[in-house]
C-alpha positions as CSV (number, residue, x, y, z in Angstrom):
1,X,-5.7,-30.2,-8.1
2,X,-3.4,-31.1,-5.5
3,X,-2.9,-28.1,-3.5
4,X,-0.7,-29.4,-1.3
5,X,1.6,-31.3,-3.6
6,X,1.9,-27.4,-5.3
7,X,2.6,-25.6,-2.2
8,X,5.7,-28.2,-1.3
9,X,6.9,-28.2,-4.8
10,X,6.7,-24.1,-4.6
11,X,9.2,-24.5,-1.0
12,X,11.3,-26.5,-2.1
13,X,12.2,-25.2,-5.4
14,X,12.5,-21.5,-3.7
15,X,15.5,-23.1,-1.7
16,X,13.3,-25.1,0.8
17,X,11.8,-23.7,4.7
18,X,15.0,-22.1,5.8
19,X,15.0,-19.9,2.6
20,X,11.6,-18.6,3.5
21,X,11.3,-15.6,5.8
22,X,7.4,-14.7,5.4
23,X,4.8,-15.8,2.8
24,X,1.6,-13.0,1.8
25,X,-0.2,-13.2,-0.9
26,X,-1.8,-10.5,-3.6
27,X,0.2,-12.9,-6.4
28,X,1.4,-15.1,-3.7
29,X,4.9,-13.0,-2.9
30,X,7.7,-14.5,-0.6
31,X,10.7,-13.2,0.5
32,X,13.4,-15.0,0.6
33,X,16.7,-14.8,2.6
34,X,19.3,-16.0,-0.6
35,X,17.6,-15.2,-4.0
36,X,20.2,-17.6,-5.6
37,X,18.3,-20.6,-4.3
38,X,15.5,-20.1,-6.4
39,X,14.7,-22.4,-9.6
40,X,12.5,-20.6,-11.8
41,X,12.4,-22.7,-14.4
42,X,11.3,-25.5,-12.3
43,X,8.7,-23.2,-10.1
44,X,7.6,-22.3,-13.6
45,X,6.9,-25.8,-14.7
46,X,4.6,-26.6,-11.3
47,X,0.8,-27.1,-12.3
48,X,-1.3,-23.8,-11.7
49,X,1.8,-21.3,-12.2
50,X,1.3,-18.8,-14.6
51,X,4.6,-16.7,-13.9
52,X,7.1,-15.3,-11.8
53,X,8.9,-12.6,-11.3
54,X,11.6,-11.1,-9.0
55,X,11.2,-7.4,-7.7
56,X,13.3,-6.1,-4.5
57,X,13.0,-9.2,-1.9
58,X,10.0,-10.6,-2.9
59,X,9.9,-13.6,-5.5
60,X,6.2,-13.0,-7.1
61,X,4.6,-16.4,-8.2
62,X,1.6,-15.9,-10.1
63,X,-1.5,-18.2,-9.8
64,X,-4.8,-17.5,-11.3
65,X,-7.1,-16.0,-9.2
66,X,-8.9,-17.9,-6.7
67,X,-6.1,-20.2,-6.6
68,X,-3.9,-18.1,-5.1
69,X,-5.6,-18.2,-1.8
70,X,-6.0,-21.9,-1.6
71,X,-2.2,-22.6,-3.1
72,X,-0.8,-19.4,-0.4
73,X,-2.8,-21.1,2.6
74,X,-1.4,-24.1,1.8
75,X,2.2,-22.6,1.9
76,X,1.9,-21.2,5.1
77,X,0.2,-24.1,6.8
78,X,3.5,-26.0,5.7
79,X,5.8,-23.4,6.6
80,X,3.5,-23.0,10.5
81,X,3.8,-19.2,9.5
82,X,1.3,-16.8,8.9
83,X,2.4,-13.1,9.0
84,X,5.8,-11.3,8.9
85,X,7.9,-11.1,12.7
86,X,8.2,-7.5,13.9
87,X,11.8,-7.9,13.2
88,X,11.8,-9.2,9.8
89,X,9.2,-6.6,8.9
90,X,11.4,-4.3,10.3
91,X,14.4,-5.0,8.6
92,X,12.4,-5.1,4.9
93,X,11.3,-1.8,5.4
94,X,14.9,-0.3,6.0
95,X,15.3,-1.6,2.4
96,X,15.0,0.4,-0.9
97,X,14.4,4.1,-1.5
98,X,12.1,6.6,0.2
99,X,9.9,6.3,-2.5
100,X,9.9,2.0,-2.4
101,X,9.5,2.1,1.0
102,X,6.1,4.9,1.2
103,X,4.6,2.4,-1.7
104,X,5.3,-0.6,0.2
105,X,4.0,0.7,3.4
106,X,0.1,2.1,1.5
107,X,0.3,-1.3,-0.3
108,X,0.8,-3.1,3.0
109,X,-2.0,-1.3,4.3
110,X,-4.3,-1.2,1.8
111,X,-4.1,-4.5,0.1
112,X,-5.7,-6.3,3.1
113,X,-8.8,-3.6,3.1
114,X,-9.7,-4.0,-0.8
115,X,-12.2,-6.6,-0.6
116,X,-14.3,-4.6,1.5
117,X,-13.7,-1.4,-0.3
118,X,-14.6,-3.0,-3.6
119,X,-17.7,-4.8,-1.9
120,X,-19.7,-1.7,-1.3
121,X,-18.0,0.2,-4.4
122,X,-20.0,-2.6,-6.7
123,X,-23.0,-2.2,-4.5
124,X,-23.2,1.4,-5.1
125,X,-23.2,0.5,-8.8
126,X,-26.2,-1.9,-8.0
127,X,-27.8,0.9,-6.4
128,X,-26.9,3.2,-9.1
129,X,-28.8,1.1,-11.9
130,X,-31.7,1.0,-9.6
131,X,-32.2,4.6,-8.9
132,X,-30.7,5.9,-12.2
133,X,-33.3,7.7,-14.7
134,X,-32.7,5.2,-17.3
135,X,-36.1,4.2,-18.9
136,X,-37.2,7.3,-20.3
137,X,-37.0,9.3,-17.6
138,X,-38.1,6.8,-14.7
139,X,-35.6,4.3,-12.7
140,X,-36.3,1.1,-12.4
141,X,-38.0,2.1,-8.7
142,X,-39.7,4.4,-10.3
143,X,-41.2,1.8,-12.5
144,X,-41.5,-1.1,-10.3
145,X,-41.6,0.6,-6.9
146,X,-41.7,-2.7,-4.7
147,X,-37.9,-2.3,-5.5
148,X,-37.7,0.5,-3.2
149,X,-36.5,-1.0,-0.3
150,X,-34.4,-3.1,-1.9
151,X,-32.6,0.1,-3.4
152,X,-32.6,1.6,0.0
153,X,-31.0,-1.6,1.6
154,X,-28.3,-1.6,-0.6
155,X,-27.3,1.8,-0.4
156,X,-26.8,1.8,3.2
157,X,-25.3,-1.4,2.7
158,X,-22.8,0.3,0.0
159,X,-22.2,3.3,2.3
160,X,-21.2,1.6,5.3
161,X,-17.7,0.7,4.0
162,X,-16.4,4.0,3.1
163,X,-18.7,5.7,6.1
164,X,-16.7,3.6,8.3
165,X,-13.4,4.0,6.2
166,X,-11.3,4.9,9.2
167,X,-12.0,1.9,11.2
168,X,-10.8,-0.3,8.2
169,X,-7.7,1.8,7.8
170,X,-7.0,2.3,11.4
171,X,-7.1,-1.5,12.3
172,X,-4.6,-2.2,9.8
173,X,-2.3,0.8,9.6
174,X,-2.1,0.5,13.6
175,X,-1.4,-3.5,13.0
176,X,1.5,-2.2,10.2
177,X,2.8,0.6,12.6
178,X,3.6,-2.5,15.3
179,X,0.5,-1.4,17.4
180,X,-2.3,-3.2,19.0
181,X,-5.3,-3.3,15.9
182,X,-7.5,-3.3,17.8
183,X,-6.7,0.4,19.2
184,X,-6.4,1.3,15.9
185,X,-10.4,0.2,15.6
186,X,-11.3,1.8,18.2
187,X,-9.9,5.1,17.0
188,X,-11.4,4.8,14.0
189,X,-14.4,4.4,15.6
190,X,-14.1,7.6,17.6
191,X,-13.3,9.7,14.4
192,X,-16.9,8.7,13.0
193,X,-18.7,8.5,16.1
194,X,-22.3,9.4,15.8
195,X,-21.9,12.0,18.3
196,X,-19.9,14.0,16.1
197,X,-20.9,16.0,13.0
198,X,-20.6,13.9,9.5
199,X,-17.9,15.1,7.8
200,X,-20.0,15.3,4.5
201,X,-21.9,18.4,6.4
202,X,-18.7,19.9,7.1
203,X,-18.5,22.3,4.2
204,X,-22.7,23.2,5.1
205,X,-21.9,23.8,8.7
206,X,-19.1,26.1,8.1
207,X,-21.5,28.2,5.8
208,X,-24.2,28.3,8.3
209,X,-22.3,28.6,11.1
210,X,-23.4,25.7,12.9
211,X,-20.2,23.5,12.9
212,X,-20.7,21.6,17.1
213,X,-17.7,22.2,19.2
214,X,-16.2,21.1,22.9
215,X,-15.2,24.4,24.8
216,X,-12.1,22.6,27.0
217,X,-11.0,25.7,29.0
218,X,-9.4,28.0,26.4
219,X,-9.6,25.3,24.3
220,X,-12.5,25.4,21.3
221,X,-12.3,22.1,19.4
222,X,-14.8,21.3,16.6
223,X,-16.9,17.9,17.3
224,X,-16.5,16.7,13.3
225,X,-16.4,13.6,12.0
226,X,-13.5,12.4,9.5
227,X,-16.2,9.7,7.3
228,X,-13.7,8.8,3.9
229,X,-10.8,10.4,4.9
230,X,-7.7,8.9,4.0
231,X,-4.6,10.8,5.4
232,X,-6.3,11.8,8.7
233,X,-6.5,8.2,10.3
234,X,-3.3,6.7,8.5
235,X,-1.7,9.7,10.9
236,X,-3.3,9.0,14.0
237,X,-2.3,5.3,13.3
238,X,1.2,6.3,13.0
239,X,0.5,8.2,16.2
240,X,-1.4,6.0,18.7
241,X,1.0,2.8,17.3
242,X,3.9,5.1,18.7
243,X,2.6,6.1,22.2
244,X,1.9,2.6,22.6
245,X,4.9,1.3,21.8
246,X,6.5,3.7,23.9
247,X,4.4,3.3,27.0
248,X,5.0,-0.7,27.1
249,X,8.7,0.0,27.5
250,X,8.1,2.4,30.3
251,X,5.2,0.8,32.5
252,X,5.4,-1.8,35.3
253,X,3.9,-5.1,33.8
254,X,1.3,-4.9,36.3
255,X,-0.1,-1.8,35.2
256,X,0.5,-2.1,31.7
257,X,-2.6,-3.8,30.1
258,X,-4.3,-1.2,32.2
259,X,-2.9,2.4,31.6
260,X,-1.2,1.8,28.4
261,X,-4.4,1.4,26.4
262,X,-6.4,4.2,28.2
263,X,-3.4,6.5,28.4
264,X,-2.7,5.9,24.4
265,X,-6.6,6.6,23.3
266,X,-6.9,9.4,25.1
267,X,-3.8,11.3,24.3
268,X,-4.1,10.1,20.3
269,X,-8.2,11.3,20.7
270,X,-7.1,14.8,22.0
271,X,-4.1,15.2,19.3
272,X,-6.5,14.2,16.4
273,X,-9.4,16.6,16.9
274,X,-6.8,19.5,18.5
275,X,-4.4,19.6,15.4
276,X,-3.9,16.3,13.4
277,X,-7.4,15.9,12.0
278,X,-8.1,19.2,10.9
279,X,-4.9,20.2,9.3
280,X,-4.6,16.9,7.5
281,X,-8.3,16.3,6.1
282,X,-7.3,20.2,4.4
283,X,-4.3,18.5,2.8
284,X,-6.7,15.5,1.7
285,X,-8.6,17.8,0.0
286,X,-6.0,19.8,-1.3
287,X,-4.6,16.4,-3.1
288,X,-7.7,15.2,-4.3
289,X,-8.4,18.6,-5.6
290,X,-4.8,19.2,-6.9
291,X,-4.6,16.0,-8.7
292,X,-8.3,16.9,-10.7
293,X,-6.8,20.4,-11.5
294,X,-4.3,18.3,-13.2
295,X,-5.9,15.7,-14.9
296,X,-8.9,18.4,-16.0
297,X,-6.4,20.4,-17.3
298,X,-4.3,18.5,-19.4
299,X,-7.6,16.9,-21.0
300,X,-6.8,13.8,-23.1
301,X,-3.6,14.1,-23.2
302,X,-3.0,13.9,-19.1
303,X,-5.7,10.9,-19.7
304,X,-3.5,9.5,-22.6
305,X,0.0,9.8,-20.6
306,X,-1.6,8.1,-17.6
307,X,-3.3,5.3,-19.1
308,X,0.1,4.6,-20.7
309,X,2.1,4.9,-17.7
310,X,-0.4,2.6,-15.5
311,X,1.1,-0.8,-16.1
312,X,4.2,0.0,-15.7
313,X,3.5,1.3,-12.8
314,X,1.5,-1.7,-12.0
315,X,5.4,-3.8,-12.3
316,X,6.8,-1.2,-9.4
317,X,3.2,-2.2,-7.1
318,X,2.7,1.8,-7.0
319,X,-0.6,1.0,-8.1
320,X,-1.7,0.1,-4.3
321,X,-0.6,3.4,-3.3
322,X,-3.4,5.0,-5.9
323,X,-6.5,3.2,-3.5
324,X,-5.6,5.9,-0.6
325,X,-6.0,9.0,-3.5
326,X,-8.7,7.4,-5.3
327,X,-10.7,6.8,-1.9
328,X,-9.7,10.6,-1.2
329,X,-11.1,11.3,-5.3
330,X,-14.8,9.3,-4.2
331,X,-15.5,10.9,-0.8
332,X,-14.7,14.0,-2.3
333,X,-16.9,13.7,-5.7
334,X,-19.4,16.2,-5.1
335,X,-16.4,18.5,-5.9
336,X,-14.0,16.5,-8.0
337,X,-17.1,14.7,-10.2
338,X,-14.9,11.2,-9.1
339,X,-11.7,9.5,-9.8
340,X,-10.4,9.0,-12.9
341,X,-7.7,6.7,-11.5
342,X,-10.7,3.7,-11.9
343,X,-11.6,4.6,-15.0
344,X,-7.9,4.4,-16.3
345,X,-7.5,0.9,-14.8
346,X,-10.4,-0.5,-15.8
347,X,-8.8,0.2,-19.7
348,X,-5.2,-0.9,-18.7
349,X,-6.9,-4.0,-17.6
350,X,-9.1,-5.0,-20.0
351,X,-6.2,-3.8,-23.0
352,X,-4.0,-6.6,-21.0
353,X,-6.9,-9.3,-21.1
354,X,-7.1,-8.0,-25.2
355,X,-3.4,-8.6,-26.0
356,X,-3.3,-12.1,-24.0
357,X,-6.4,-13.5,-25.9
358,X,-4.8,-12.1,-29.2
359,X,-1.8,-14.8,-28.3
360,X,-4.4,-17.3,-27.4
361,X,-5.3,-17.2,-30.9
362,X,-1.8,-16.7,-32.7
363,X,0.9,-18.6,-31.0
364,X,1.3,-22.5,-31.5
365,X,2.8,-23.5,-28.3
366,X,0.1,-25.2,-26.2
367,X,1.5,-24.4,-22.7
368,X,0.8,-20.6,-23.4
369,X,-2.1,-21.2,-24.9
370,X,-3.2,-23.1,-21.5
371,X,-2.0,-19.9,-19.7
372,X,-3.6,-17.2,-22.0
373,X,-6.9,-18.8,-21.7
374,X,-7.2,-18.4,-17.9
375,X,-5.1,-15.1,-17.6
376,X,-6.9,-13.3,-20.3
377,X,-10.7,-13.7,-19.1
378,X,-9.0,-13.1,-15.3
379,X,-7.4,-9.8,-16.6
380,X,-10.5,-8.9,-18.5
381,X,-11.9,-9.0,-14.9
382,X,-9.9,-7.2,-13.5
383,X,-6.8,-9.3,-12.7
384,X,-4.0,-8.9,-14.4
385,X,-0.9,-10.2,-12.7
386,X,-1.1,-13.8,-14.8
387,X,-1.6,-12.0,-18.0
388,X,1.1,-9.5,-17.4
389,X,3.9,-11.6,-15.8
390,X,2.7,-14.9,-17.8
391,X,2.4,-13.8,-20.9
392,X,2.9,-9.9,-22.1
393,X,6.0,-8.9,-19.9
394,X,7.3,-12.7,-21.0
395,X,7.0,-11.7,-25.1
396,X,7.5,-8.2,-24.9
397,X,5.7,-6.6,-27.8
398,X,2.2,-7.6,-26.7
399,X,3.0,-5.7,-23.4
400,X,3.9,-2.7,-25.4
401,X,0.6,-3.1,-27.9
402,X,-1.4,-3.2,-24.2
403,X,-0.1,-0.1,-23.0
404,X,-1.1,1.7,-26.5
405,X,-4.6,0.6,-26.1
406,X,-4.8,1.5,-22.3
407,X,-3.7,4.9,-23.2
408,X,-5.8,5.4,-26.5
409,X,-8.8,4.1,-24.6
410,X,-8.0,6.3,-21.5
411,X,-7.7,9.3,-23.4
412,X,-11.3,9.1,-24.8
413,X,-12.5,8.6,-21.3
414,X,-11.0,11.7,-20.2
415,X,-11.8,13.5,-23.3
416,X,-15.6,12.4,-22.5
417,X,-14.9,13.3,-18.5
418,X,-15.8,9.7,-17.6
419,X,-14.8,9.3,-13.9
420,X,-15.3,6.4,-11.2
421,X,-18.6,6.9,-8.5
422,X,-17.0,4.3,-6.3
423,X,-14.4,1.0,-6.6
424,X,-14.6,-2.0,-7.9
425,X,-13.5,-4.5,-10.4
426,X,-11.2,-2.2,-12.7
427,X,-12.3,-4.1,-16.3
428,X,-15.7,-4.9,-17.8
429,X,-17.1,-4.9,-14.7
430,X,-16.0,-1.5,-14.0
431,X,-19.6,-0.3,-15.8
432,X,-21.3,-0.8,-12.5
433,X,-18.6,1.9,-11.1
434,X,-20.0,4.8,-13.3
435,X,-22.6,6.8,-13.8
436,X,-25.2,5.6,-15.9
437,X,-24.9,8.2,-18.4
438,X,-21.3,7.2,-18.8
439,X,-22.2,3.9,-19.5
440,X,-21.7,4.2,-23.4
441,X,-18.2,6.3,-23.1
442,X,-16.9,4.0,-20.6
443,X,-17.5,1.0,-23.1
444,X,-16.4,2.9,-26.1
445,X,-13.2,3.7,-24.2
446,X,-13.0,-0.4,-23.3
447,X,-14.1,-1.5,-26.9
448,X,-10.9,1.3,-27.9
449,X,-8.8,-0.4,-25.6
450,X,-9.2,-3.9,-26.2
451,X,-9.0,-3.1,-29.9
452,X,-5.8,-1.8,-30.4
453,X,-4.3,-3.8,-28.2
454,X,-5.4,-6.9,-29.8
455,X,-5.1,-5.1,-33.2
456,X,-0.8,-3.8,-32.7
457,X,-0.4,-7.2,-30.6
458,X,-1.6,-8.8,-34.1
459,X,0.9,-6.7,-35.9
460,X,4.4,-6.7,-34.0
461,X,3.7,-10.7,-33.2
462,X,4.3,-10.8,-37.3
463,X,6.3,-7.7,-38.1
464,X,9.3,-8.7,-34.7
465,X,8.3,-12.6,-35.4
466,X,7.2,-13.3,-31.5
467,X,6.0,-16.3,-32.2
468,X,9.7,-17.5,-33.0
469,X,10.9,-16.0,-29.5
470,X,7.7,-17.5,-28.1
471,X,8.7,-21.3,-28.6
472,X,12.3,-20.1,-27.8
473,X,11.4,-19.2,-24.3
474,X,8.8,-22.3,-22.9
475,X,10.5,-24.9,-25.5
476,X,12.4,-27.1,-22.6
């Protein structure tokens, strides 16, 4: 495959370089400057496309994945760009509600941290199976213990990434926030120092009455760490990215690279254990706690809603905003049991990956079945973009069977109280997520999805004859 033949094709049938203001890619997005430029029909025919779609300012074009990457670095390398201006990033956030902007701003942030999160979310799942009484009674270091270490090497190596959450979150909300990144690092790294108390013995501290402090005149501050807090360091971001800002405009060149960086540590530092931290990890666990009150309350039916609601929140990207609540849900399990958020994704997903493979199997027209081939096994993984915007959004009523099974399989889950241990890949893979003990409920709920999904996609593709709007829509 010609990567670079796709990635000019892809410019110039978006209205060429000057239509181009930036180029990112989660399903290879890019803004353009006149929307009315754009061929889709031609971007649509380009080898490796599996859809596209236009939301806000951004003009989506969906590769598998894997290719993305290659086909996005490609794009850029062509264009010489690599990341949004200040201004232009400025001027696209002044754009769309208060609601699109607060999901575009947690999907900016987060998107770029995933990979890491989802690394040690499916080592914890390795660690899981190997410490998990499984074989009647014993764990597999139980009955092999030259595993131990092993077990004990990849726990820590799980537990780093979420131990050492703000760090990730602090370089890149400081980078969004038009700050130095690497401030935003280093902050991080103050609010898990080792020097402070881990915020996991918070709660025991309190009770004993051990909780460390500095006495700072008539100031008491407590010395305690902020490990997988969410809200906390996206504040202090927002904070330190400010002073900074500020301090540039007012400091002689000559002392700038020298005061502004001390001056904006130290004031952020202060703010965050004085008033910041505190009051904002109470709200973190007010939300995490709030939404599982919710979600415990309304039993399956909360589970049912949900799981029906999650792709189509998936078509608004709100979905990016759910990895700050679900991070919030995980730190947090020993009192929420975990997030349910996971669980619900994981049969949204896989119902997605069911519906595509059921048009695999019962359209005629060989360009979708090229597309449902790839799209369905990626969504089955835990990708869903090509399936959704290549085939089910594209036919209609295999979208609607997928949402069905999402929220049939999503209410067993929650009717069974299966909830996430840590991230991952939201599909089959998702097992290595849960508890062991969950293991069966979690695939009943995915063999419930995938089911009816396939099952209803079976029945409206015969009962609203898709296959007719099917050769209607890719015949030339």
């Amino acid at each position: 495959m010609d990567y670079a033949k796709i990635a000019s094709q892809v410019i110039e049938h978006v209205g060429g370089k000057q239509n181009i203001k930036s180029v990112q890619h989660c399903a290879t997005r890019l803004r353009l400057k006149d929307n009315d430029l754009r061929n889709e029909d031609a971007v649509s025919d380009i080898e490796g496309v599996k859809g596209v779609f236009l939301t806000q300012s951004q003009f989506q074009i969906i590769f598998g994945s894997g290719l993305v990457n290659l086909v996005c670095d490609e794009v850029q390398k062509q264009l010489g760009i690599s990341v949004d201006t200040p201004a232009d990033v400025e001027k696209e956030e002044k754009k769309g509600n208060v609601l699109q902007r607060l999901v575009k701003l947690l999907s900016d942030i987060f998107v770029p941290i995933i990979p890491a999160i989802v690394a040690g979310g499916l080592l914890m799942g390795v660690n899981n199976i190997l410490t998990a009484a499984m074989c009647s009674g014993k764990s597999v270091i139980d009955l092999y213990p030259q595993f131990k270490g092993l077990a004990t090497a990849i726990n820590m190596f799980a537990s780093a990434p979420f131990a050492f959450l703000p760090v990730l979150i602090g370089f890149s909300a400081t980078k969004k926030f038009g700050g130095n990144p690497y401030l935003g690092a280093a902050m991080g790294m103050i609010m898990v120092s080792g020097d402070l108390l881990n915020a996991y013995s918070y709660g025991t501290a309190i009770t004993e009455g051990t909780v460390p402090v500095w006495h700072i005149g008539a100031l008491t501050i407590e010395k305690v760490g902020y490990q997988g807090t969410v809200l906390p360091v996206l504040a202090v971001a927002f904070i330190l990215a400010t002073i900074e800002k500020k301090l540039h405009k007012v400091t002689p060149t000559w002392l700038d690279n020298l005061t502004t960086p001390l001056i904006s540590i130290m004031v952020t530092s202060f703010l965050t254990f004085i008033c910041v931290g505190p009051v904002l990890r109470e709200a973190g666990n007010l939300l995490a706690d709030g939404i599982t009150w919710v979600y415990n309350t309304l039993g399956f039916v909360g589970g049912g809603l949900f799981g029906l609601a999650y792709a189509p929140i998936c078509l608004t990207g709100m979905h990016h905003s759910f990895i700050a609540i679900e991070t919030q849900l995980i730190a947090a399990k020993a009192t929420t049991g975990g997030s349910f958020i996971f669980t619900t994704a994981s049969m949204n997903n896989v119902a997605q990956g069911a519906a595509v493979l059921a048009v695999l199997f019962l359209t005629k027209n060989e360009k979708m079945k090229s597309i449902c081939s790839a799209s369905g096994v990626s969504a089955l993984l835990g990708i869903t973009e090509p399936a959704m915007f290549g085939v089910t959004l594209k036919l209609k009523y295999p979208f609607y069977a997928a949402i069905i099974g999402s929220a049939v399989g999503s209410a067993y889950c929650a009717a069974t109280g299966v909830l996430a241990q840590a991230l991952g890949a939201a599909g089959l893979p998702g097992f290595l997520s849960m508890l062991p003990k969950d293991y069966l409920n979690f695939v009943i709920g995915l063999l419930l999805s995938m089911g009816v999904s396939a099952v209803l996609t079976a029945v409206f593709w015969k009962k609203f004859n898709v296959e007719g709007e099917d050769h209607k829509a890719e015949t030339p």
